[in-house]
C-alpha atoms as one frame of an Amber mdcrd trajectory, in Angstrom:
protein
  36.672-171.773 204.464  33.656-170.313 206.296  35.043-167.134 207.235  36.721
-166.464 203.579  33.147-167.547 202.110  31.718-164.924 204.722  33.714-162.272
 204.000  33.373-162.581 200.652  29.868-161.921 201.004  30.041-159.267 203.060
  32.646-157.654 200.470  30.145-158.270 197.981  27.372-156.570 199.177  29.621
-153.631 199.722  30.441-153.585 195.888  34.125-154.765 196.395  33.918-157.027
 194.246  37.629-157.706 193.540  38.131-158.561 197.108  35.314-160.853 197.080
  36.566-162.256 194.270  39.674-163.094 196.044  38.314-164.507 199.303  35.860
-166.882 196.895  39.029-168.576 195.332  40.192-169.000 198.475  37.129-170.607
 199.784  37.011-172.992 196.784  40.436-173.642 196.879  39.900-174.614 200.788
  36.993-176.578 199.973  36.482-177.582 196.953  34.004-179.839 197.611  31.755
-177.166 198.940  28.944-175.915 196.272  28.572-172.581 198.175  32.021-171.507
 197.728  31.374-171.957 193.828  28.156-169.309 194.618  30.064-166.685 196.028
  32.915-166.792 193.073  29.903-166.746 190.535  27.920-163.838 192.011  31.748
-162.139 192.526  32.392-162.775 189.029  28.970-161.425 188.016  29.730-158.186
 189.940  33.108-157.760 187.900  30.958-158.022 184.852  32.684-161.231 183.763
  29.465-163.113 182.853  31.320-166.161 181.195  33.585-167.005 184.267  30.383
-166.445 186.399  28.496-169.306 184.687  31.136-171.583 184.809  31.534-170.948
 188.771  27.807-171.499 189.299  27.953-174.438 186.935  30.659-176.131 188.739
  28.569-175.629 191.928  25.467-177.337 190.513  27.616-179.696 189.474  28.205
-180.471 193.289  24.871-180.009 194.126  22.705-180.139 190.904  19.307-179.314
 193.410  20.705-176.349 194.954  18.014-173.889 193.959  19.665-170.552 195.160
  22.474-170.995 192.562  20.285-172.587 189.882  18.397-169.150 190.060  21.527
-167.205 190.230  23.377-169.236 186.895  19.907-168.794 185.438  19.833-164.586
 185.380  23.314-164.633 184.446  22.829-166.443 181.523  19.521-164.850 180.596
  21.969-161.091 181.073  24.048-162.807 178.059  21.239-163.465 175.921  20.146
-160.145 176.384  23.253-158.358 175.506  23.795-160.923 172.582  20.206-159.779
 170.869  20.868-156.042 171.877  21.021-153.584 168.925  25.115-153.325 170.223
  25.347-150.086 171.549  25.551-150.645 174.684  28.490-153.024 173.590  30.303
-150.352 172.409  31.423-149.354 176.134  32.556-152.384 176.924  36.129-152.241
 175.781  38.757-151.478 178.447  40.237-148.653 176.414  36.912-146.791 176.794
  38.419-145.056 179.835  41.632-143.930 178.413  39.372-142.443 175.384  37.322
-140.509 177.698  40.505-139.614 179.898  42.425-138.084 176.832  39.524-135.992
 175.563  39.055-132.129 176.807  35.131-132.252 176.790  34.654-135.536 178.748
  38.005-136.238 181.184  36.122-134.209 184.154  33.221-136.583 184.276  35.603
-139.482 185.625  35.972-137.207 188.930  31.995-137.688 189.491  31.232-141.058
 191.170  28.010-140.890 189.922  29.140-141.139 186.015  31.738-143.442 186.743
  29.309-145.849 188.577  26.966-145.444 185.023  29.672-146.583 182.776  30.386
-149.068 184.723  26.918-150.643 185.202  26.588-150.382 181.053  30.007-152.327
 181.154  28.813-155.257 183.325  25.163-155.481 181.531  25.150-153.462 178.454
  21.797-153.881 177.846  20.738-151.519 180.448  22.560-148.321 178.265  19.364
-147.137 177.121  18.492-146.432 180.692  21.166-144.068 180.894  20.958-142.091
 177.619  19.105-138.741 178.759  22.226-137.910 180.865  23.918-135.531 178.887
  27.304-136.893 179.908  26.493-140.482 178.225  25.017-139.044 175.174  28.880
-136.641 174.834  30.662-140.161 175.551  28.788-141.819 172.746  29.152-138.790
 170.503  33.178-138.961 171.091  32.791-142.823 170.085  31.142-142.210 167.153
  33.679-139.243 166.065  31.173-136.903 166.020  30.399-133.733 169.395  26.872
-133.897 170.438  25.999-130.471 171.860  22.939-129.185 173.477  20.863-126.021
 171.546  23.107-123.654 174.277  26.313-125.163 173.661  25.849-124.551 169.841
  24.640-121.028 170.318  28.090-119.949 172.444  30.195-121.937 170.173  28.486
-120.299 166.876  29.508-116.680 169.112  32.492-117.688 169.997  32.980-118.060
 166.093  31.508-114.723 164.688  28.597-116.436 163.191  25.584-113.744 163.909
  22.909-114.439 166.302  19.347-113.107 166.887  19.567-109.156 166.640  23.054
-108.416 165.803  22.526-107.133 162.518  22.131-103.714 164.109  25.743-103.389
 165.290  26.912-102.956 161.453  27.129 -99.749 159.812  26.482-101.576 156.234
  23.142-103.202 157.089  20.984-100.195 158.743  23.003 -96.865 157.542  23.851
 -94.398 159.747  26.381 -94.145 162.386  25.551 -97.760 164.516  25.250 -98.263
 168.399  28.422 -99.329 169.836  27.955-102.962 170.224  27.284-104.152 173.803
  29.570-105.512 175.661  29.448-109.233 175.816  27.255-110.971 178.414  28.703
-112.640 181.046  28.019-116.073 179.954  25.313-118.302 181.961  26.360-120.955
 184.670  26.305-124.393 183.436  23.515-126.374 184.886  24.478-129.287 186.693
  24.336-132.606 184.383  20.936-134.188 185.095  21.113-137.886 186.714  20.227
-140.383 184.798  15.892-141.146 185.004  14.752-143.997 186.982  13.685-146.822
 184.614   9.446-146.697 184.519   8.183-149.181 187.284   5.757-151.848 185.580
   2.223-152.398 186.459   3.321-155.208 188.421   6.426-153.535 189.939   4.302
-150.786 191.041   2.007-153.601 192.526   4.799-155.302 194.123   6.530-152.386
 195.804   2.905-151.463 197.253   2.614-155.264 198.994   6.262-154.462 200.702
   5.036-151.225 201.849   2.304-152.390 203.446   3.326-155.542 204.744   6.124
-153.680 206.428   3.481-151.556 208.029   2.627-154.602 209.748   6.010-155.455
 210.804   6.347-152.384 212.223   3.367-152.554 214.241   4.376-156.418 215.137
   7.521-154.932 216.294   6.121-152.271 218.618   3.807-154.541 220.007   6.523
-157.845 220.599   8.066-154.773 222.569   5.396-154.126 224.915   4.850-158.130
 225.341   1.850-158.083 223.658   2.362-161.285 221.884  -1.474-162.007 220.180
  -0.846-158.555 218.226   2.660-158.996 217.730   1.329-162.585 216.111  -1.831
-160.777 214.271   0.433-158.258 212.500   3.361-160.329 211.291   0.621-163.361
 210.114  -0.883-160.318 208.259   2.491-159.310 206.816   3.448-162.986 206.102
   0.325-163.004 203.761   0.496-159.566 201.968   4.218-160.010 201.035   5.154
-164.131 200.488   8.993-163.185 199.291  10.096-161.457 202.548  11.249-164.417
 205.391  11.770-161.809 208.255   8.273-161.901 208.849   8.163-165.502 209.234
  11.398-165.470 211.672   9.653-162.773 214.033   6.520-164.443 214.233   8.394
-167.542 215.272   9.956-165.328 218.108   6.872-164.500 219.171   5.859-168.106
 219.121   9.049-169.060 221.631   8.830-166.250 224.232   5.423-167.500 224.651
   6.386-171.138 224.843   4.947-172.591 221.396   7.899-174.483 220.619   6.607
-176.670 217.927   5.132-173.483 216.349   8.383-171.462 216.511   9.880-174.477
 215.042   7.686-175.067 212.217   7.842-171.469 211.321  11.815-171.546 210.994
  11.551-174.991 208.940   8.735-172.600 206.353  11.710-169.516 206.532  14.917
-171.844 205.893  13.029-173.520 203.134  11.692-170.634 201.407  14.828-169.005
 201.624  17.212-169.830 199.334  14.737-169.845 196.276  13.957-166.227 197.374
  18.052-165.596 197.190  18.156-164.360 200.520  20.949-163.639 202.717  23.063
-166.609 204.544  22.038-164.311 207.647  18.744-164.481 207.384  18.830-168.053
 206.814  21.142-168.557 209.655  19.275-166.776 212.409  16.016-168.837 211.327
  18.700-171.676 212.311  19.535-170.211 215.102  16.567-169.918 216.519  15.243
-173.639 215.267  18.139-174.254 217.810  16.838-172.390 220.776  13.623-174.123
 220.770  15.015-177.194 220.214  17.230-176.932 223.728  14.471-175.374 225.467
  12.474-178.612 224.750  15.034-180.611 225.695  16.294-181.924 222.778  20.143
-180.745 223.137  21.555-183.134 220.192  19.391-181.991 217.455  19.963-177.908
 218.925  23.256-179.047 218.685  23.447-179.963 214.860  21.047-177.062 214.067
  23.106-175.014 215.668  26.068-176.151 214.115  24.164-175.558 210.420  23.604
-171.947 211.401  27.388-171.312 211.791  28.266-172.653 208.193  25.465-170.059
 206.450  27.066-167.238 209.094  29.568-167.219 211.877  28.092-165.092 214.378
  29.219-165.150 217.965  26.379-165.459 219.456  25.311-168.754 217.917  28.904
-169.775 218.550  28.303-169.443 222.430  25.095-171.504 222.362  26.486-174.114
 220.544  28.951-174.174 223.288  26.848-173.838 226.029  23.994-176.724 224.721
  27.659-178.917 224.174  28.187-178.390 228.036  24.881-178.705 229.163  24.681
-182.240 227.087  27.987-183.682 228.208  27.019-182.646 232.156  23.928-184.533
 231.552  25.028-187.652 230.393  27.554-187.181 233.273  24.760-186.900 235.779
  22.699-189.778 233.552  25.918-192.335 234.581  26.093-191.328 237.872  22.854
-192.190 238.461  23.068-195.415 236.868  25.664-196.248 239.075  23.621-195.550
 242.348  20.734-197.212 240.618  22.925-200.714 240.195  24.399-200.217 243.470
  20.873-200.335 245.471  20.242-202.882 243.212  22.841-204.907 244.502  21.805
-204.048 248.417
C-alpha cells in the first residue's frame, strides 16, 4: 500500500491526476485502515475538480484519525472552495458543464484555442474552482468563449472594423472613391490593404499579490539567501556559518522545514546528536500542519535515525527508521534500516557470547 500511496503522490504533483486517482483506491482498498491513503484520494479527487467526493475521502480519513492535522487543513480548503463557488455571482459556473468542450469544439471562431495548452489548462482551472474565472477574463480567448455561451460574438474594436469592410459598410475616408459624393471623375479606389497579423492572444494577468503576499514572498526570498549561503558554507566544512545562516533562515521564514533539516545536518557531522535530534523532532512536527511533502518529512526521519545509531541506540534508529519508509520509500533509508537490523542482531550475538564466557569463569 506504500508504494501505490507513493506513487500516487508523485502522479499528483505531476498533474495526473486520474492516475493518482487510481493508485489512491488502490491504497485504500489495500489498507483501509490507513488515514493517509484517504489523503491522497481526497487531494486526487480535489485535482479532478470533484470537490464533493474529495470531502468525503478526507472525511473518512479523519474519521480514522480525527487529530490528523495535515488532512483537517486539506478537508478544510476544500470545503471553504465550495462555499466560495456556492456564493459566486455563477459565471464561473457556467463552464462547468462537460458539454462546454464539444460547444467550443463545434464553433469556427473558438475550436483552434483547444490546440493551445495554455487555454486548455485555463478552462480547466475555472472548471475545478470556478470562482477563480474572473482571474482569467482579460484573455481575449475566455471573454469569445463566454460570448459563444451567452449567444452573442464579442469582438475586439479591429475585429469589428474588418468585419464592417468585409461587409461594404464605409470606413474613415472612403467617401472619396464615389463619383456621387465629390463630383468629378473619382480616384480609382486603392487596392485593398493587406490585412494586419493577428497579435498573439495575451495570457491571462497574474492575480495582484496582497500586502501580505508581497510580504510573504519577500521573507522566502531572503531566508533562502541564507540557505544558500548555509549551503556553500556546510560545503567548505565550515559548520558555525553553515549553523549562523540556516538559524537566520529558520527565523525569517517559520513555514519552510528544510531549513530546520539542514541545520540538524550540520548539528550531526559535528557530533551534536541531541541537537540534530531535537531539530528533526521541531521539522516532523511542524510539518504536516505546514502540508508539506511525505519527503520532507521522511528525510527529517531519516536522519532522527542516523543520530540515533550513531549514539548507540540501534532499536529506536530502528523504528524511526522504519517510520521514514511509510511517509517515503527511498532506498537509501531502506539500506540503513537494514544495516542498523544487522548491526543490532550481531550485537546481541556478541552480548550472549560474552555472557557465556562470563558464567563459565564464574564457574572456574
Amino acid at each position: 500500500h506504500v508504494l501505490y500511496s507513493n506513487r500516487s503522490a508523485a502522479e499528483a504533483s505531476c498533474k495526473r491526476f486520474k492516475e493518482a486517482l487510481d493508485d489512491a483506491k488502490k491504497t485504500v482498498e489495500l489498507k483501509p485502515d490507513w488515514p493517509k491513503g484517504y489523503s491522497r484520494l481526497g487531494a486526487a479527487n480535489y485535482g479532478l475538480g470533484q470537490l464533493e467526493e474529495a470531502v468525503s475521502s478526507y472525511k473518512k480519513g479523519l474519521d480514522i484519525d480525527p487529530s490528523n492535522e495535515q488532512i483537517s487543513a486539506a478537508l478544510k480548503e476544500v470545503e471553504e472552495n465550495i462555499k466560495a463557488n456556492e456564493a459566486s455571482d455563477g459565471i464561473g459556473n457556467m463552464f462547468k458543464g462537460p458539454e462546454l468542450w464539444g460547444k467550443i469544439a463545434s464553433n469556427p471562431q473558438t475550436a483552434a484555442y483547444l490546440q493551445q495548452p495554455d487555454f486548455v489548462q485555463m478552462l480547466q482551472n475555472v472548471q475545478s474552482n470556478p470562482s477563480t474565472v474572473s482571474n482569467y477574463l482579460q484573455d481575449p480567448r475566455m471573454m469569445q468563449v463566454f460570448g459563444m455561451m451567452l449567444g452573442v460574438n464579442v469582438m475586439s474594436g479591429e475585429e469589428a472594423a474588418t468585419q464592417f469592410q468585409k461587409e461594404g459598410e464605409p470606413t474613415g475616408d472612403s467617401c472619396c472613391a464615389s463619383k456621387s459624393c465629390c463630383g468629378g471623375d473619382a480616384a480609382p479606389a486603392p487596392p485593398p490593404a493587406e490585412p494586419e497579423p493577428k497579435a498573439a492572444a495575451a495570457k491571462p494577468a497574474e492575480p495582484e499579490m496582497s500586502t501580505e503576499e508581497k510580504e510573504e514572498k519577500e521573507l522566502r526570498e531572503k531566508a533562502q539567501v541564507e540557505k544558500q549561503a548555509g549551503n556553500a558554507a556546510y560545503k567548505k566544512k565550515e559548520f558555525e556559518k553553515a549553523l549562523e545562516h540556516y538559524t537566520k533562515a529558520m527565523e525569517i521564514d517559520t513555514k519552510d522545514i528544510s531549513y530546520i533539516t539542514n541545520r540538524a545536518a550540520v548539528y550531526f557531522e559535528m557530533g551534536k546528536l541531541d541537537e540534530c535530534i531535537k531539530d528533526c523532532d521541531l521539522a516532523i512536527e511542524k510539518g504536516p500542519s505546514l502540508r508539506v511533502d511525505y519527503k520532507m518529512i521522511a528525510r527529517a526521519l531519516t536522519r532522527k535515525g542516523n543520530a540515533l545509531r550513531k549514539k548507540g541506540d540501534l532499536e529506536l534508529a530502528i523504528k524511526t527508521y522504519k517510520k521514514s519508509l511509510t511517509e517515503h520509500r527511498n532506498a537509501d533509508t531502506l539500506k540503513r534500516l537494514n544495516d542498523a537490523e544487522k548491526e543490532l542482531k550481531d550485537r546481541k550475538e556478541e552480548e550472549y557470547i560474552n555472557l557465556d564466557l562470563c558464567n563459565e569463569e564464574k564457574d572456574k
